[in-house]
N, C-alpha and C positions, 0 to 999 in steps of 0.2 A: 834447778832448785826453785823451789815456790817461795816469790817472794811477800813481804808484809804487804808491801801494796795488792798485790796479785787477791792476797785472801779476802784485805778489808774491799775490795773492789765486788769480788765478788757475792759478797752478803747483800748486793744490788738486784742480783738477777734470780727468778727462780727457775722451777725445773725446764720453764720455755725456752729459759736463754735471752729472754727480754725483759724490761724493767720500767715500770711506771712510777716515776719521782709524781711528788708533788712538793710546789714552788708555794712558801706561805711564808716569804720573805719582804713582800710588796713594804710592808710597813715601813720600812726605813729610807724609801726614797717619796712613797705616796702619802704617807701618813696613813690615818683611820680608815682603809679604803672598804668599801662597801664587798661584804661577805666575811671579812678580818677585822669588824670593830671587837669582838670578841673572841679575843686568840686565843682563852683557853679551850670553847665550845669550839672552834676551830680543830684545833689541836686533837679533843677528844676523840673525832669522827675520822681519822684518817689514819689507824693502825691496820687497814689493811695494804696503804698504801707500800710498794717496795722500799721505798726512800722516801725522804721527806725532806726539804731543802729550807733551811730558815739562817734569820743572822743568829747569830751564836747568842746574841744577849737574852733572846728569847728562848732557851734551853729551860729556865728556869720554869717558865710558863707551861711548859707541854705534859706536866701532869707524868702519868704512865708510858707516854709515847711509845717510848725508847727503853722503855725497859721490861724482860722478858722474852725466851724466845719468839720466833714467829714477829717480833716487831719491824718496825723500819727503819735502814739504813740512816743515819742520820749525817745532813748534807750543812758543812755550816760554811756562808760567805766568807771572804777574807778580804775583801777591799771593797771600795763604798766609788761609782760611780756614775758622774750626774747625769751621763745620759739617759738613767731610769728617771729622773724626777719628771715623768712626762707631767703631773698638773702644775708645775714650773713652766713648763717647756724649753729646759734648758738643752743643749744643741754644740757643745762643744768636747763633752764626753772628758773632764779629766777627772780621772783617777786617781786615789788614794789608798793606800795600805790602812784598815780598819781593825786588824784582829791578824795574828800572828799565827801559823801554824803549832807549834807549841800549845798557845793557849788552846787552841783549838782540839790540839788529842787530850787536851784536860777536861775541857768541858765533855770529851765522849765523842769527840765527832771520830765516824766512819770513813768521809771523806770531806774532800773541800773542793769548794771552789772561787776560781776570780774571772773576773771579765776584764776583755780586751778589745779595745776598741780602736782601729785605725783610718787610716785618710781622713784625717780629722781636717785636713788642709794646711798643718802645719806638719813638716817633720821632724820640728824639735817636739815638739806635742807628742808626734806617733811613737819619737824616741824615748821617749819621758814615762808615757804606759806600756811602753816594753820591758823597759827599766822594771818598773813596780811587779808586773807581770811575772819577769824571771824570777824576780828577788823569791818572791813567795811560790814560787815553784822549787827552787832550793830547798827554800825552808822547808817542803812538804818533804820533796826526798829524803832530804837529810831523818825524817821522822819514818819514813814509807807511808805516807797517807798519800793515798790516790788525789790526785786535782783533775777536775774538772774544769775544762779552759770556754767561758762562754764569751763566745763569736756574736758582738753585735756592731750593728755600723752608729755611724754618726749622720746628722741631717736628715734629709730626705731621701735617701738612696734605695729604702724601701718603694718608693712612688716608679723605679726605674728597674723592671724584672730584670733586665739581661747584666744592666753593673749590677746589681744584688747579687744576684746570683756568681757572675765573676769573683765577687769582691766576696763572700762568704766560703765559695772554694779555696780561693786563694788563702786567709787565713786560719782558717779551718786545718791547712797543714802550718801555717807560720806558729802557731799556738799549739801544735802539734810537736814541734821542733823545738821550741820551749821549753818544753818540759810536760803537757799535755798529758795524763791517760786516759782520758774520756775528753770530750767535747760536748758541749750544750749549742744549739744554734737553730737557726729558723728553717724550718721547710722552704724548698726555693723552686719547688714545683716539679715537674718533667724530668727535670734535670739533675735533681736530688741524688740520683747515684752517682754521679761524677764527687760529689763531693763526700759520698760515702767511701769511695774509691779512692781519693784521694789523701787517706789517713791510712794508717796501721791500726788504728783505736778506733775502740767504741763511740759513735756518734749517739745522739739524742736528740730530736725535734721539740720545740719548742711550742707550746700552743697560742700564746702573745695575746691579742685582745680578746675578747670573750666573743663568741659565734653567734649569731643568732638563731642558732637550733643545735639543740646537744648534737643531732646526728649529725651537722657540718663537723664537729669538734672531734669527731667519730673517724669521721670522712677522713680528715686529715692524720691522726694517727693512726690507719691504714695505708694511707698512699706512703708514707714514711717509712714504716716497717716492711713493708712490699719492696719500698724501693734501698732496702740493705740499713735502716736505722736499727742500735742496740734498744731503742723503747723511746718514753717521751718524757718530756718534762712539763706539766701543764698545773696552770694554778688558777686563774680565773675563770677557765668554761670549770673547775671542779667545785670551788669554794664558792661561785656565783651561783652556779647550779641550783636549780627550784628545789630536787634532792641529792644533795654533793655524795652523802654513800653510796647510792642508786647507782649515779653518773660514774663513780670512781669504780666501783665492779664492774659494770658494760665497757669501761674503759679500759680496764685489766682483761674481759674474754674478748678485745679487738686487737688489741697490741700481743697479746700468747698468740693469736691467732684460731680461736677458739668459736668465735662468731664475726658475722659479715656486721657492717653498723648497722644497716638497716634493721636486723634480724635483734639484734643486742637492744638499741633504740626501743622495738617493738616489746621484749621481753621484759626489763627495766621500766616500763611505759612511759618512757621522756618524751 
């Protein structure tokens, strides 16, 4: 039997099979960040996008987004964690419940998600965001709203490929076992299938700092999808972008698998 998560999940994907979120959440750990001082002009330019991932409080702000056929999934946070406040530089990743799944299918949302974050170096700590983690994975089933479990580390463990990469496979299924039906998480290079492999669920690559050439941001949402990713989740090479609609279409016929980057890049003229 087709379940409610099963349907809302799938108004993610289209006829490819793959799905290009866009991440226009930055606000609430970065503040005014450059490309999102103006969320509504934001907001305008990205109904072609499949999903679109923001905090919930900004629903009000997105104009037409979300409404109409043909729009996009709507992706709203559900916990607030300080390892995003990179111009802080805070570095111990705890986590807090922000927004209730409940509230969440009132305001409209599609789906949800929360981040998890482990080896913080404490394991009352790791215990304490698993904690928060289940709770609001409960809360989604109990609703059937899909959650998206996103997999990021703490410290520095990006500066070290081979723990990143361990430590993203590894919970990539722990967040999995959660309660997980999708996954957000960062490309880990070569090896990226093992961590596609390692789930029953849709995964998503993540695009993280902004590239210094659209076609690198191109690059990597191929090597992802090539290597078994359901699509990507990318917010700063999009909303940075010289032209964010441009970029956000070449980035849609790279992830269907419709054009090579170079070729997309070239067409788009990024």
């Amino acid at each position: 039997m087709v379940t409610g998560k099963q349907i809302r999940l799938s108004r993610l994907f289209g006829d490819g099979g793959r799905a290009v979120v866009v991440a226009i959440d930055h606000g609430q750990t970065f503040g005014p960040m450059e490309g999102l001082e103006d969320f509504r002009a934001v907001a305008a330019r990205l109904k072609t996008a499949d999903g679109v991932l923001l905090a919930p409080q900004m629903v009000r702000f997105t104009g037409d987004l979300f409404i109409g056929r043909g729009s996009p999934a709507m992706i709203v946070r559900l916990n607030w964690n300080t390892i995003h406040c990179e111009p802080w530089h805070y570095q111990e990743a705890r986590i807090v419940k922000a927004w209730s799944a409940a509230a969440a299918a009132r305001t409209g949302a599609d789906v949800v998600l929360a981040s998890l974050t482990l080896k913080t170096g404490s394991e009352a700590h790791d215990a304490e965001n698993v904690r928060v983690f289940a709770a609001l994975a409960e809360e989604a089933a109990d609703l059937e709203l899909p959650l998206i479990g996103e997999v990021f580390p703490a410290g520095d463990l990006r500066s070290r490929p081979d723990e990143f990469h361990d430590y993203v496979k590894k919970c990539c299924r722990i967040v999995c076992e959660l309660g997980a039906d999708a996954i957000k998480t960062f490309y880990t290079g070569e090896r990226f299938a093992e961590v596609v492999a390692g789930v029953p669920i849709p995964v998503f690559a993540l695009g993280a700092e902004k590239m210094p050439r659209p076609v690198d941001a191109l690059n990597l949402a191929a090597a992802a999808v090539a290597a078994g990713a359901a699509g990507v989740v990318f917010g700063r090479n999009v909303i940075q972008a010289e032209r964010p609609a441009d970029f956000l279409a070449a980035l849609k016929d790279v992830v269907q698998g419709r054009t090579a980057p170079e070729e997309a890049a070239a067409a788009y003229r990024l």
